[in-house]
N, C-alpha and C positions, 0 to 999 in steps of 0.2 A: 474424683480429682481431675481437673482441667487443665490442658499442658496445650498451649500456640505457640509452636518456633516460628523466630521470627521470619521466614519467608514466607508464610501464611500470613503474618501483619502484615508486612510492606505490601505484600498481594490486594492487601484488602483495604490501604490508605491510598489518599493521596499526601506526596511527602513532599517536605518542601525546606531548603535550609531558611533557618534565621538565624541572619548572623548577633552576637552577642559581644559587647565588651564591657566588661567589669556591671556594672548593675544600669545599663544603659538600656533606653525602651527598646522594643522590638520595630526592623526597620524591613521593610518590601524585601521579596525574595528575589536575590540574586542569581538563581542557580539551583540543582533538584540531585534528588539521590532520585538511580534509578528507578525505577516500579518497570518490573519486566512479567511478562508472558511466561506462565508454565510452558516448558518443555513437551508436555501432554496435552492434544485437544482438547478443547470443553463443550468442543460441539463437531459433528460427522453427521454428512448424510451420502447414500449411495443410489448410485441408479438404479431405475428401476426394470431392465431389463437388458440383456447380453447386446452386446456393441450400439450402445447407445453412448457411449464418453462423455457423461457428466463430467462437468469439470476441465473439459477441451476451453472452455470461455468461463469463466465469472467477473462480475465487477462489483463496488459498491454502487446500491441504486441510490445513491441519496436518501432523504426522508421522504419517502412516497405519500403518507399518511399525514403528516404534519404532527408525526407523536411526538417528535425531537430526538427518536430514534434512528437511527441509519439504518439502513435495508440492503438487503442480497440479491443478486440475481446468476443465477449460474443458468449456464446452457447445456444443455443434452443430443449434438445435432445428429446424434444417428438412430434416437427417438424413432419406434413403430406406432402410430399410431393402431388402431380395429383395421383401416382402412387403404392404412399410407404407411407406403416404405419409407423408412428415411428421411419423415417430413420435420423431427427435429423437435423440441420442445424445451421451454424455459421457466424456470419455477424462479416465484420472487417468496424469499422470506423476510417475514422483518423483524428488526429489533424490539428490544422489551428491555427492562432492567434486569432481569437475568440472561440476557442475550437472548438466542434464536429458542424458536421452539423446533423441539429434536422431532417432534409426532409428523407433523405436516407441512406443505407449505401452504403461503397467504394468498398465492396466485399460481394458476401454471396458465401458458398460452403455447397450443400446437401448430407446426407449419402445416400451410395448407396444399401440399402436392408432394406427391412422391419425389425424393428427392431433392427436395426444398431446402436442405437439412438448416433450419431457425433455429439459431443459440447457435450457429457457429462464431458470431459475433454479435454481440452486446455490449452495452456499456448503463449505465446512468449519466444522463442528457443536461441532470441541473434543472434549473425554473426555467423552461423555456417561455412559455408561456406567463409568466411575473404573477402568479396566480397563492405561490407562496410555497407549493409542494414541488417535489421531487419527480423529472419524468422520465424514463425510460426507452433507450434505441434496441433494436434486434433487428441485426442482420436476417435475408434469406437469400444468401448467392446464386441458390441451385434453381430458384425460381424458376419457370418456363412461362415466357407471353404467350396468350394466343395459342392455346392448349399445344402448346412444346413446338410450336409453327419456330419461334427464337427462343430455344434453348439457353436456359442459365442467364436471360438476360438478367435477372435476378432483383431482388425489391428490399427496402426496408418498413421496418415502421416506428413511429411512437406514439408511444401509453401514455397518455397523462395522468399525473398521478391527482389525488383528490383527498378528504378529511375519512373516505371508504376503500382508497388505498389506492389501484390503477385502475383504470376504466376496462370494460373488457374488450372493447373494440379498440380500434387504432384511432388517435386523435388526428394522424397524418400516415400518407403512404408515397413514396417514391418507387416506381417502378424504371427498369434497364428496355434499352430499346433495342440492343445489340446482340447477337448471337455469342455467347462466352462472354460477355461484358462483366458479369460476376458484383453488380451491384450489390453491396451489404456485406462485399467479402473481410471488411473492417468497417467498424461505425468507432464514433467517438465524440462524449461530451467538452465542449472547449470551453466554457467559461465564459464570459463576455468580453467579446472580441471588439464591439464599437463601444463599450460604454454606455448601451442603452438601458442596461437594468434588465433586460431578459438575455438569459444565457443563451450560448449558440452551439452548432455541434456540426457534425462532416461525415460525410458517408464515401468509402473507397469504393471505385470498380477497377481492379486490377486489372481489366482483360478489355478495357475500351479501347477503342480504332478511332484517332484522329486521324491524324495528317500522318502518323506513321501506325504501324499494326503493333496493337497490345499492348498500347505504349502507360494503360494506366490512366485513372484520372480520380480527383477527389472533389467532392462536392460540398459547398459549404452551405448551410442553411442558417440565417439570423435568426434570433426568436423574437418575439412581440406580443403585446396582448392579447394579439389574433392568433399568435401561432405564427408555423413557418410560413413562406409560400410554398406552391408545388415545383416552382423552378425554380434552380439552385442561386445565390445572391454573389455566390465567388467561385471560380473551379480552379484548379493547378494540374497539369497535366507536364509529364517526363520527356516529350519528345524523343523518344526510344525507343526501339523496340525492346519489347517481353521485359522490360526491365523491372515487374513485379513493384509498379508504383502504386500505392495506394492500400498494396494488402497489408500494408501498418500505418499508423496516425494513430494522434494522441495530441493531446494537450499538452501545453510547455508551458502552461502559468503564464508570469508573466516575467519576461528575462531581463528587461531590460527598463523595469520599474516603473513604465508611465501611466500603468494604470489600465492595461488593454489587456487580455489576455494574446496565449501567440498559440501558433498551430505546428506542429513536426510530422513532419510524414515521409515513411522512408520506401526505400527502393532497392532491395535486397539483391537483386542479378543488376543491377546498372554499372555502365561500363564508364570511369576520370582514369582513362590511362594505363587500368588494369580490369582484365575480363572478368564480368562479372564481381566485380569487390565490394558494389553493394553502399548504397548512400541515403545521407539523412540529409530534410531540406527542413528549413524554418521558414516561415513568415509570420513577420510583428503585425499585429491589430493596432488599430489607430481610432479614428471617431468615426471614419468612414469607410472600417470595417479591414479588410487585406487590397483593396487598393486595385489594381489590373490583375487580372489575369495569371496566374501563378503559372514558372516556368524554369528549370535548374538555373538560368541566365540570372533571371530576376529575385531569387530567392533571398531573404537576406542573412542567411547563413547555412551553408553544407559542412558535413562532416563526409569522408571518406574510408575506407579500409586499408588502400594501399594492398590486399591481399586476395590471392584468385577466391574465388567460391568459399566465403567464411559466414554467410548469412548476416554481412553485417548489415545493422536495422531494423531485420526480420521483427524484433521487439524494440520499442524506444518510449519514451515517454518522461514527463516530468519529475526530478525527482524531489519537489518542493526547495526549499531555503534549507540549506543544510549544511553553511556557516552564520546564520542571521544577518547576512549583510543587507538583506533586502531586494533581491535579487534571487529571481528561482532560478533553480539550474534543470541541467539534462541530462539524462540517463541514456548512451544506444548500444545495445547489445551485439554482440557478434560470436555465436556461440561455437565454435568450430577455430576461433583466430587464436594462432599462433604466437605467444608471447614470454619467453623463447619456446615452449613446448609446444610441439604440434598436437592442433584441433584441441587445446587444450579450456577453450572459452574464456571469454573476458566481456567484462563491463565498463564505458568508459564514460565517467564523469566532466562536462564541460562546464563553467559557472558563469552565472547569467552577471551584468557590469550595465555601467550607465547607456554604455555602447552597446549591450546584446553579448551574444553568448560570444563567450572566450574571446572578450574583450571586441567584435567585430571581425577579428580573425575566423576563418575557415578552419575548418578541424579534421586532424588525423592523429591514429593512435599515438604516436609520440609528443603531441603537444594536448592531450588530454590534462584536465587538472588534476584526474586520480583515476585509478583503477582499480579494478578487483578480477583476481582470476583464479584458474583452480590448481592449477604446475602440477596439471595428471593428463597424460592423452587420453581425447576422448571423452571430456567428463561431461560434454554440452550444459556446462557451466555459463549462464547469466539470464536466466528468464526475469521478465521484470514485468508488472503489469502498468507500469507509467502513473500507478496514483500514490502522492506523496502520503506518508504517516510519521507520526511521531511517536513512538511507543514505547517511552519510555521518558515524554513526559516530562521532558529537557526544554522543551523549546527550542530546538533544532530537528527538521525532518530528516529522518535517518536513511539509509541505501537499503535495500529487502530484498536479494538476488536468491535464484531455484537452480539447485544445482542439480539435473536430472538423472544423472548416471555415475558411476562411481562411489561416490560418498553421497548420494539422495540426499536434498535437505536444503533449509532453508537457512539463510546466513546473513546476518544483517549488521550491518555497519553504524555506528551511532554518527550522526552530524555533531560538530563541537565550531567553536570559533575557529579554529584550522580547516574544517572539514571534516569530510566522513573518519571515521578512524583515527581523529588526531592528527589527519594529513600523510598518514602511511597509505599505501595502496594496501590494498586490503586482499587475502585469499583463504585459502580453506583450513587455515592453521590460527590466523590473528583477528578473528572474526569476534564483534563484541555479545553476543545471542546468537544461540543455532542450535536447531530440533531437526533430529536426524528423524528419515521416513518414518512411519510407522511401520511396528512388524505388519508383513502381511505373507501370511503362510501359503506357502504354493507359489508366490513371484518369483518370478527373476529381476523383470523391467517394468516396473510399475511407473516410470515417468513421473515419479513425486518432483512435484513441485513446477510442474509445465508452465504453471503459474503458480507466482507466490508474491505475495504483497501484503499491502495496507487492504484491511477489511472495511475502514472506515470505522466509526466509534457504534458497535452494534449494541451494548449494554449500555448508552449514554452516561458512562462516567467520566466524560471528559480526554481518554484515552482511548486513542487508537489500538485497533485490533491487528489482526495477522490473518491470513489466510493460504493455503496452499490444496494444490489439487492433483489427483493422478487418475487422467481420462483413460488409462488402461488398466485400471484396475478391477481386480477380481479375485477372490478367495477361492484353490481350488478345494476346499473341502466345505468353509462355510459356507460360501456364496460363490456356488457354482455361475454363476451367471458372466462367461469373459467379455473381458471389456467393459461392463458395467459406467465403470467411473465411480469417483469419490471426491468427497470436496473435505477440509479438516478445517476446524478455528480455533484461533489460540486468544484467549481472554487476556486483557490485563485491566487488572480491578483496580479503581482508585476508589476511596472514599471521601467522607467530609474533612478538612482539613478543622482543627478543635488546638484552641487553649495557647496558652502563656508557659513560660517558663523562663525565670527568673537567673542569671547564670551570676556567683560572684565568684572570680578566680584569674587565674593570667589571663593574659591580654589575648585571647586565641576564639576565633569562633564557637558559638555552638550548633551542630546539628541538630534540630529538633524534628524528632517524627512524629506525627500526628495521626493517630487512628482509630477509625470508627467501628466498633465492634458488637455496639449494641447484645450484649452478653446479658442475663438474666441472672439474678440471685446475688448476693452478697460475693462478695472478692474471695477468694480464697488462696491460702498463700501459695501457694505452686501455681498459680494463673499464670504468670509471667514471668516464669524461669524459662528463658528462650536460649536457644544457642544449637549449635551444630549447621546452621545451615549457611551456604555462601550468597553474598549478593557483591555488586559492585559499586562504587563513586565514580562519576564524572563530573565534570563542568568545574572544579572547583579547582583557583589559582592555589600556587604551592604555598606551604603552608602545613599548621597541625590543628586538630581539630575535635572539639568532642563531641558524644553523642548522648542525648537523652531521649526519650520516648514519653508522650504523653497519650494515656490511652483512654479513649469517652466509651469506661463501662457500659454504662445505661442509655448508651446512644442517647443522648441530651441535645447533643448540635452544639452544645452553648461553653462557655469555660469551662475549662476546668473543676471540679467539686471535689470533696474530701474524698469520694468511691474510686476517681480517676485517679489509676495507679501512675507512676513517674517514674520510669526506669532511666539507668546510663551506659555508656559501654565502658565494663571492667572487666577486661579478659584475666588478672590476675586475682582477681577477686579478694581486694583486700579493701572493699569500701568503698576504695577512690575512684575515679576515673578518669580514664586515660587516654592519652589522643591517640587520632591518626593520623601522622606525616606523611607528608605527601613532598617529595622530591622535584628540583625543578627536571620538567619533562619525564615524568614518569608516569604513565597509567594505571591506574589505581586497580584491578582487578581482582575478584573471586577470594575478599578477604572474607574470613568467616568470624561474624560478627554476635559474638553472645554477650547477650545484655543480663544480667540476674540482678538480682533485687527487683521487690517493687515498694516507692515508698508512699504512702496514703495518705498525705498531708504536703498543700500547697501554699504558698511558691515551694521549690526545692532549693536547693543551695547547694553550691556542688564549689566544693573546696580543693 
């Protein structure tokens, strides 16, 4: 006997409403029930040696391969090589339709000098080259020119990727000419900044020496058929001292709709007024790329802390369109800031307008458009890895904040027409998903979730994944190995969307779920007696509503057939079925939704 509750169906569809009135055709999807992520990884890997901190970086690498799979890249920067201390190491895995494989990775590449530490900073770079695949940046900050004559002047590189996956050499390399100049100390893919059709991407050295000392600087490289050049095409530099420019940057989409991507890059000790409070700068793309010279003066938008030593910036990054206005917005972290509680961490959301972010205004915590924080001292509450996801399959990009201490875990905020959360600010209590650490026996501070984000769609079903890491990870009895690292991913499964259903009854939408379950053998009657388990609704105006289920036994693809069972949601179990009201302004949350019956003969008719 075979028994699927339904959060193993929704796990395994993709869902979609169609709406229904009286026996009227079926019309475009307005709107989605969620498809959310197990609470449980579906896939773990762990370093492979004590204080190597897997998991200090990972990014999505794009599709390196051109499988139509996304791909991984995480870094290892305290990596021993036979030979080399601390030269670092970065393993690419990539997607499949069962997501990653758990055995091995697709690539690794080692830093090449002691102390080099490679994968302290990574990213996925885009088509730089317009060749069709996916290419790949790694940091090496700790480089040394000139066998250690200029310490740390530090270098990057990139992999192009190919239909054989990344090349094994560098397709390009930028090396630091400065002693501590920390080239590589952040890289970052930016999208296309001129509108050439080949993506562009930025390399930070936090510790460069202009016109003032350590004042920071960020390097922009264009893409093109040929590849980058060897000299940079845009730089922006803090005018500062020490003000930690450069060792963040990230992409910001694009804010202010014309079709350019934009750059964010922040400054975590810079001093507007108060010491050290730490600042975020944008600059818009245009056709002629970012334009002079980049400088806080010139910048076309800052944010501020207002607050001493709170790291704000330290993480920043786009957080996709997460009202559909059309318009990406921004995500800057300040994991330490006070709101009222002290060092209690926060995240703050500005939204990208015709103008640019937050309308062209300059930004500080109280004129954010929304927040998220943790109202616990202490909790270094807001990692964010600046790449947008949707996961859950709304069509709104959602918030994905790492809360490292305290309550460990990842917390994600769904985007809706108000915004993330419905337009509440959001903290560790009214969170719409969230997968507390994993047990791990022997921790105390395992830093789960140092990063936590969008994985990017590793199982190509259309759905964005999850990902979180803890670079201090170690099992003191299984895996003795301290400091190791660990990387975790959390799947969310869509399948083929299948079938009609026919609704005659009041005047009230129908929910239709649709799922592909390719099951083998004749139906049997307890298949699809589902219930006990919770899920949620969003996106959907107030209102009541019903629910049917059509399920493609025999994996067909095609309509509906006499095998495909047709369930409803009747929690009283008297036949009928029954809506769900939905209140004006109320959030539909963790109703637990049992559908029993299955009926074997199509259309259905629901009375």
């Amino acid at each position: 006997m075979r028994k699927f509750n339904i959060l193993t169906v929704l796990l395994a569809a993709a869902l979609v409403f169609l709406p229904f009135h009286s026996t009227a055709a079926v019309s475009s999807p307005d709107s989605s029930i969620q498809v959310l992520p197990p609470t449980s990884p579906g896939w773990t890997f762990t370093g492979e040696q004590a204080q190597s901190y897997l998991g200090f970086s990972w990014m999505p690498a794009g599709d390196v391969n051109g499988d139509r799979f996304d791909d991984l890249i995480i870094g290892a920067y305290g990596y021993d090589t036979a030979t080399l201390n601390n030269a670092g190491r970065v393993y690419l895995f990539t997607g499949s339709d069962i997501g990653l494989d758990p055995s091995s990775p697709d690539w690794v590449m080692d830093g090449e000098q002691d102390g080099a530490y490679l994968g302290y900073s990574l990213a996925g770079a885009g088509d730089v080259n317009c060749d069709g695949y996916g290419d790949v940046l790694l940091g090496s900050h700790g480089y040394d020119l000139s066998a250690k004559s200029v310490a740390n002047a530090g270098r990057a590189y990139l992999y192009l990727g190919s239909a054989d996956g990344l090349d094994l050499s560098p397709g390009w390399i930028f090396t630091g000419s400065q002693t501590n100049q920390y080239v590589g100390i952040k890289v970052a893919g930016l999208g296309d900044v001129n509108g050439d059709g080949c993506y562009d991407f930025a390399v930070g050295a936090s510790g460069y020496d202009g016109e003032t000392t350590d004042e920071g600087i960020v390097y922009v490289f264009y893409g093109s058929p040929t590849g980058p050049a060897l000299i940079p095409d845009w730089t922006a530099e803090s005018d500062q001292v020490s003000s930690n420019f450069g060792a963040t940057l990230s992409e910001a989409g694009d804010v202010n709709g014309d079709g350019y991507a934009d750059l964010l890059v922040g400054a975590d000790h810079y001093d507007y007024g108060t010491t050290d409070e730490g600042a975020a700068f944008a600059w818009y793309g245009s056709e002629s790329g970012f334009g002079d010279p980049g400088h806080p003066a010139n910048a076309d938008w800052m944010a501020e802390s207002n607050q001493t030593v709170r790291f704000f910036a330290l993480l920043l990054g786009s957080a996709g369109d997460v009202n559909d206005d059309g318009y990406d917005d921004v995500l800057v972290s300040s994991w330490e800031h006070d709101h009222p509680t002290a060092n209690e961490g926060a995240v703050f959301l500005w939204y990208g307008s015709e103008l640019g972010i937050n309308e062209g205004a300059a930004g500080n915590p109280d004129n954010a458009g929304w927040l998220a924080e943790s109202n616990a001292n202490g909790y270094a509450f807001g990692s964010v890895t600046g790449i947008p996801g949707d996961i859950n399959h709304d069509g709104y990009d959602d918030v994905i904040v790492g809360c490292q201490l305290g309550t460990p875990g990842i917390f994600v905020y769904f985007g809706s027409e108000l915004g993330p959360n419905l337009g509440v600010n959001g903290d560790l209590a009214n969170w719409d998903w969230h997968a507390d650490q994993p047990a791990i026996p022997g921790m105390f501070n395992a830093f789960f979730a140092r990063q936590a984000g969008s994985a990017g769609d590793l199982n190509g079903d259309g759905v964005d994944d999850l990902a979180a890491s803890s670079h201090y990870y170690y099992e003191e009895a299984a895996n003795p190995l301290y400091r190791a690292g660990k990387i975790w991913t959390y799947y969310t499964t869509a399948g083929v969307i299948n079938g009609t259903v026919t609704y005659i009854g009041p005047d009230n939408p129908l929910i239709e779920i649709s799922a592909s379950l390719a099951l083998s053998g004749p139906p049997e009657s307890n298949d699809y007696q589902f219930g006990g388990d919770s899920y949620s609704l969003r996106g959907l105006l107030d209102g009541s509503y019903y629910i049917a289920a059509v399920i493609d036994y025999n994996g067909s693809g095609g309509p509906p057939d006499p095998t495909d069972p047709v369930t409803f949601y009747d929690p009283d179990h008297d036949g009928n079925p029954n809506p769900v009201v939905i209140s004006p302004g109320e959030r539909v949350n963790g109703i637990d939704f049992e559908i029993y019956g299955a009926v074997l003969f199509l259309p259905i008719v629901l009375k």
